[in-house]
N, C-alpha and C positions, 0 to 999 in steps of 0.2 A: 465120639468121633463124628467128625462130618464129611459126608461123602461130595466131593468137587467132582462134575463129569469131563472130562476133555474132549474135544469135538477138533475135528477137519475143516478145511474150509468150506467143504459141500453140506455141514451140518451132521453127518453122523459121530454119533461117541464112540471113543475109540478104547475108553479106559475110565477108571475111576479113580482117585487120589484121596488117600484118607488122610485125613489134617485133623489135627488134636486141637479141643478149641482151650486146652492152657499152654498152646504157644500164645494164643489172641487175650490171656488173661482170665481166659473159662467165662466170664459172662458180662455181659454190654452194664458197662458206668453210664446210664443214661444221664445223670446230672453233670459226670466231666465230660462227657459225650454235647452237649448242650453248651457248658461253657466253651467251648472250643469252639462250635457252631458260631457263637456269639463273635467270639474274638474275628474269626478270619473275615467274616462279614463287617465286623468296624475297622480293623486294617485298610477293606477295600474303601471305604468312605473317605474322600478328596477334601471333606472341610473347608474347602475355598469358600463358602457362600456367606455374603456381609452385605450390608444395607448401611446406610450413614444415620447416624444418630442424630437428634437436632444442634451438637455440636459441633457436626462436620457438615452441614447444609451452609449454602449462601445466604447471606442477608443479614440484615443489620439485629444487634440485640435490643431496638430502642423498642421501648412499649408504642404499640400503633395509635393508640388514641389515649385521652384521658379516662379514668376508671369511671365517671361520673358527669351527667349531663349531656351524652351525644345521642342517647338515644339507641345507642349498639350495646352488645354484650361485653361483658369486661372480656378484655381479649390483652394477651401481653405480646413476644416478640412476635415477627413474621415465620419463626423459624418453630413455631409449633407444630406438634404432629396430626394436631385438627385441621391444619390448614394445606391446601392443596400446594405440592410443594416443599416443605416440612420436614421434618427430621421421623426417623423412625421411634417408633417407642419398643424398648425395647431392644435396639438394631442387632443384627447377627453379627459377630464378629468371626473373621476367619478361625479355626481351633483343630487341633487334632485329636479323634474320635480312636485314636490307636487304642489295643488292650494289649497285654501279653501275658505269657503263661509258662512254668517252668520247662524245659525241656522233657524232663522226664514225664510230665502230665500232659503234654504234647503227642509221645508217644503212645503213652496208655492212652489217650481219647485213637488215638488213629488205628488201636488195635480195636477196639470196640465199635467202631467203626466199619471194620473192613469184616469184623467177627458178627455185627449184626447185619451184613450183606447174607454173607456165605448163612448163615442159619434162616435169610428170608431165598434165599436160594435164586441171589442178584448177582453170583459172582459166577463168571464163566473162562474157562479157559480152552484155547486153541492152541493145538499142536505147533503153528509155527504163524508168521503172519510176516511175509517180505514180500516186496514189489520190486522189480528191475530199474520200473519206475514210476514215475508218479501215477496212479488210474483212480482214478474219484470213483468211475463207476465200478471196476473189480471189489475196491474197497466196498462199495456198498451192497456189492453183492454179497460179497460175505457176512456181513452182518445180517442180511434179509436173512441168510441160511442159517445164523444162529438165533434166529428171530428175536435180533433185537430193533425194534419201532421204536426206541424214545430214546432219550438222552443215555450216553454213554461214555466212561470213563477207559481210555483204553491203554495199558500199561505195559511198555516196555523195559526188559531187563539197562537197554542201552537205547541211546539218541540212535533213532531211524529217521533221516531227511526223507525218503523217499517215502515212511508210511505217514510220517506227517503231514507232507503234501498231500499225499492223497486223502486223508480224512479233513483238513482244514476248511474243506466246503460243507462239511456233512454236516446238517443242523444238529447242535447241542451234542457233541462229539467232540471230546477233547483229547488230544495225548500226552502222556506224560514217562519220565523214568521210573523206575520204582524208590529211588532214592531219594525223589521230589513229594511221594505222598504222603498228604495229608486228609485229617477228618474233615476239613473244610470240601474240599473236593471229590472225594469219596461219597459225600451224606448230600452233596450238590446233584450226582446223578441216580437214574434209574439199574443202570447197570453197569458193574467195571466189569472189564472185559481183558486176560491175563490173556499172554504170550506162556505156552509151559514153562521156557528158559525164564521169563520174567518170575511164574507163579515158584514157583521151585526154587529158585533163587532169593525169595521173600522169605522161606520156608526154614529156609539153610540160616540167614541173617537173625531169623526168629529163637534158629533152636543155639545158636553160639549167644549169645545176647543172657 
């Protein structure tokens, strides 16, 4: 079993939470844990980037000089890739760098995941976390009092416009549903940061499942 603390806004723990780690699969798939890594990071790659080949360059295909007797290097069209100008060698073509992965190996990497937070003791949870409305700085206090200083994953059971405003300024602070996470974003921060309703609610989905 592993012990989760829960904390207040002001930082003190108010309770403990014991979580079984064969709801998370009992022990981190570091190899499916890694391919999943892989995948969401080629997903994000745009593949736009191309260069013209020396087929797609201006300029005529005739040989520039004769092979012999001028006194130059044998040289053939203008549209060589030695030549300033030139076609590339080689040239990039636009491509898509996508991966994918079964659903159910999707999940399993995302339990192992979130199971080697909670076992390096990167997952925290707060009693509640709502704003009337938007406060960048409230938001940031809170987090100073749970001392979290680096990147942060922070998960709500449901869509909160107004805690999303207010974390959207916070460097490397992101928010999400719980229904939206992945290993890719989970193993992107230093620390996810649970709402109880969100943490418990993951709990619930874990033990029907």
């Amino acid at each position: 079993m592993i012990d989760v603390k829960v904390y207040n806004r002001e930082g003190k723990e108010l309770e403990n939470l014991q979580v079984d780690e064969a709801l998370f699969g009992g022990t981190v798939r570091a190899a499916l844990l890694k391919q999943a890594v892989v995948m969401y990071h080629a997903n994000k790659r745009v593949g736009t980037a191309a260069t013209k080949s020396r087929g797609m360059v201006d300029g005529s295909t005739r040989k520039i000089y004769r092979q012999k007797g001028t006194g130059n290097s044998r040289a053939g069209s203008i549209r060589t890739p030695v030549r300033v100008g030139g076609g590339v060698t080689f040239a990039k073509v636009a491509r898509d760098f996508g991966k994918d992965m079964p659903k159910k190996q999707r999940r399993l990497a995302c339990d192992s995941a979130l199971l080697a937070k909670m076992q390096s003791g990167s997952v925290v949870v707060i009693d509640e976390l709502s704003f009337d409305a938007p406060k960048t700085k409230e938001f940031s206090r809170v987090l100073d009092n749970l001392n979290i200083d680096r990147s942060c994953l922070v998960m709500l059971p449901e869509q909160d416009v107004n805690v999303y405003k207010s974390a959207r300024n916070v460097y490397k602070v992101d928010v999400m549903k719980i229904s939206d996470l992945n290993a890719g974003d989970i193993c992107n921060k230093q620390k996810v940061l649970f709402t109880k309703d969100a943490f418990l609610a993951l709990l619930d989905r874990k033990k029907t499942n």
